[in-house]
C-alpha positions in Angstrom: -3.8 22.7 13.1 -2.9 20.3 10.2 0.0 18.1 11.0 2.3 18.6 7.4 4.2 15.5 6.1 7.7 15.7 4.8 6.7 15.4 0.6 9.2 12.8 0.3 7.4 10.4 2.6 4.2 10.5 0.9 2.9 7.5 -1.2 -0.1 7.5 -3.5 -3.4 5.3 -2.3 -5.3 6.0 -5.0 -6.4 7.7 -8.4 -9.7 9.4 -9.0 -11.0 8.1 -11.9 -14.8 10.0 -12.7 -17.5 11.3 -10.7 -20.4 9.6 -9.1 -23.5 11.2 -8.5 -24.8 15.0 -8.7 -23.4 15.5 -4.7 -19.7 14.6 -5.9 -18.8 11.7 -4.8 -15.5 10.1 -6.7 -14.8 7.0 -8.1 -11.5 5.9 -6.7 -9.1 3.2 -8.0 -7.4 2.3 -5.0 -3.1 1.7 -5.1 -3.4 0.2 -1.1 -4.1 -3.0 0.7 -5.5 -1.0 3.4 -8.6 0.7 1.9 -10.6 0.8 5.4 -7.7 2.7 7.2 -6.3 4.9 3.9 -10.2 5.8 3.3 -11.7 5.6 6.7 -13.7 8.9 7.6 -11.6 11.6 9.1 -9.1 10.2 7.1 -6.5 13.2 5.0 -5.5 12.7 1.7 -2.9 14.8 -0.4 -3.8 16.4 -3.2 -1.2 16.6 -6.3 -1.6 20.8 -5.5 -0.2 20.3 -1.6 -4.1 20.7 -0.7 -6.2 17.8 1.4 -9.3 15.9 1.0 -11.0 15.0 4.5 -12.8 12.0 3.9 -16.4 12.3 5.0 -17.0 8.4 3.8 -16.2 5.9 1.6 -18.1 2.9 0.2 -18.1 0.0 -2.8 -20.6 0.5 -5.2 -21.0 -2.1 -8.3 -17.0 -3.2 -7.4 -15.9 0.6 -7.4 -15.1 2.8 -4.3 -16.9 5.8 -3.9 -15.4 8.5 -1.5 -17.2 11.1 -0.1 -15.2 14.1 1.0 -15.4 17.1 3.2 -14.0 19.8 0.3 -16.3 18.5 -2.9 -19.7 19.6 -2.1 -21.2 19.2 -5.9 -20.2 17.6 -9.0 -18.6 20.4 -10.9 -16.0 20.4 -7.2 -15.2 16.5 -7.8 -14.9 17.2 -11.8 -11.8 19.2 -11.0 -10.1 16.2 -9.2 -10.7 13.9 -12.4 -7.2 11.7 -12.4 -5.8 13.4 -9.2 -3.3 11.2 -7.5 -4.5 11.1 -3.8 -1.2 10.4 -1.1 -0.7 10.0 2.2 2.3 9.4 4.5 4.1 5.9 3.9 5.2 5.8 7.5 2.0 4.9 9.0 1.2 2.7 6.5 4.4 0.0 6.5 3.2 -3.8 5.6 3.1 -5.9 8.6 2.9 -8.9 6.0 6.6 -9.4 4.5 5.5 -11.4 1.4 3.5 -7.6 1.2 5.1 -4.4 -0.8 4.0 -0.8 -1.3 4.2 0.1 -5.0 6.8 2.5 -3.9 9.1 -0.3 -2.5 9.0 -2.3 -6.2 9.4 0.8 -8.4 13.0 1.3 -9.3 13.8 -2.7 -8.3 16.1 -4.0 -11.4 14.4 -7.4 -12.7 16.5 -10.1 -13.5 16.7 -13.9 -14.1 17.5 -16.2 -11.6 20.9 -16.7 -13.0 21.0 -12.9 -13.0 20.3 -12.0 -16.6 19.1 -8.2 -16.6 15.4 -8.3 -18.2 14.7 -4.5 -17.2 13.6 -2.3 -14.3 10.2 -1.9 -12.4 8.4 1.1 -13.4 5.2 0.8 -11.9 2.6 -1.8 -10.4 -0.7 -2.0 -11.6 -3.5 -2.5 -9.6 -6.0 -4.5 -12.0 -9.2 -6.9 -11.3 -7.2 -9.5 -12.3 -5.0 -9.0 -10.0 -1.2 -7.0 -9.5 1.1 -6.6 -12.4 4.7 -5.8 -12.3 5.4 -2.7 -15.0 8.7 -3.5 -16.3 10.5 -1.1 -19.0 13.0 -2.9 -20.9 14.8 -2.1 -24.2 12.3 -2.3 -26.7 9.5 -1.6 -24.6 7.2 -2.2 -21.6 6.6 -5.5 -20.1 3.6 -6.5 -17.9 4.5 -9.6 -15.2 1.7 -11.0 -13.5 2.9 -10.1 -9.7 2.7 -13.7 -8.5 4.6 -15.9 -6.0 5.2 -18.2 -8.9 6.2 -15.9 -11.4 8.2 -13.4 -9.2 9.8 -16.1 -6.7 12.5 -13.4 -5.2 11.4 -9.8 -4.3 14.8 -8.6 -2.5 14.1 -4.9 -1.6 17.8 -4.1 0.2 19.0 -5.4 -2.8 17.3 -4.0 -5.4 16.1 -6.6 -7.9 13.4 -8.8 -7.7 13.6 -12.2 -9.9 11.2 -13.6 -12.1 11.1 -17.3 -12.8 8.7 -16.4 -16.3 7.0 -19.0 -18.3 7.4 -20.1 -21.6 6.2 -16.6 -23.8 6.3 -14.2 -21.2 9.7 -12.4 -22.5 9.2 -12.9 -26.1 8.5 -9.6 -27.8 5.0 -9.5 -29.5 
């Protein structure tokens, strides 16, 4: 029997972004630090519908993850999941790293300056190959911060803001 996970508690790991392959395998962009545990076979992913992939296997191909999985069986299977959000329980997943966050942790955080001038509020982080940015909405529009010890000094989760120390450019309006 399937052990069910309070909805609430569930945090997305990845996206599916296309399909490999004529057997269905999907390209994943991956939202987790922890892409050997979140995809490792047997593994149970969420689907956005309240069903579950089982992960049969998963491997990097040309810098993308490829996941193979138990209920796709052929391509016109893994076309359906094309942008699915794939989730799993946050509770077995908690960063053992404290200078590490979960997206959901950051989204919702009020930015500010360090003398505590309100910039915005984080929307969402993206996961690019340059590396983690910051999605901050702000009157007048969306701002992208380069998620950096530098940059963001502060991240203050109890406290709801995190503080960015941004260079010269980064807040002007383009």
């Amino acid at each position: 029997m399937a052990v069910e996970h309070d909805p609430s508690d569930l945090r997305v790991v990845g996206r599916v972004v296309k399909v490999h392959g004529l057997r269905g395998e999907l390209v994943v962009e991956p939202s987790t630090d922890d892409v050997e545990t979140r995809f490792a076979p047997g593994a149970r992913l969420r689907l956005p519908d309240g069903g579950f992939l089982t992960v049969l296997g998963a491997r990097w191909h040309s810098g993308r993850l490829l996941l193979a999985a138990e209920e796709v069986t052929d391509r016109d299977a893994a076309e359906r999941l094309r942008r699915a959000e794939l989730s799993a329980p946050a509770s077995d997943t908690a960063p053992e790293d404290p200078e590490e966050f979960h997206d959901h942790q950051l989204e919702g955080l009020r930015v500010e300056l360090a003398d505590g001038t309100v910039i915005g509020t984080v929307t969402a982080v993206d996961h690019g190959a340059g590396g983690d940015l910051l999605v901050v909405d702000r009157e007048g529009g969306e701002l992208l911060v380069p998620f950096v010890h530098a940059i963001v000094p502060t991240v203050d989760v109890p406290g709801g803001r995190v503080v960015l120390d941004p260079p010269d450019g980064l807040l002007d309006p383009e």
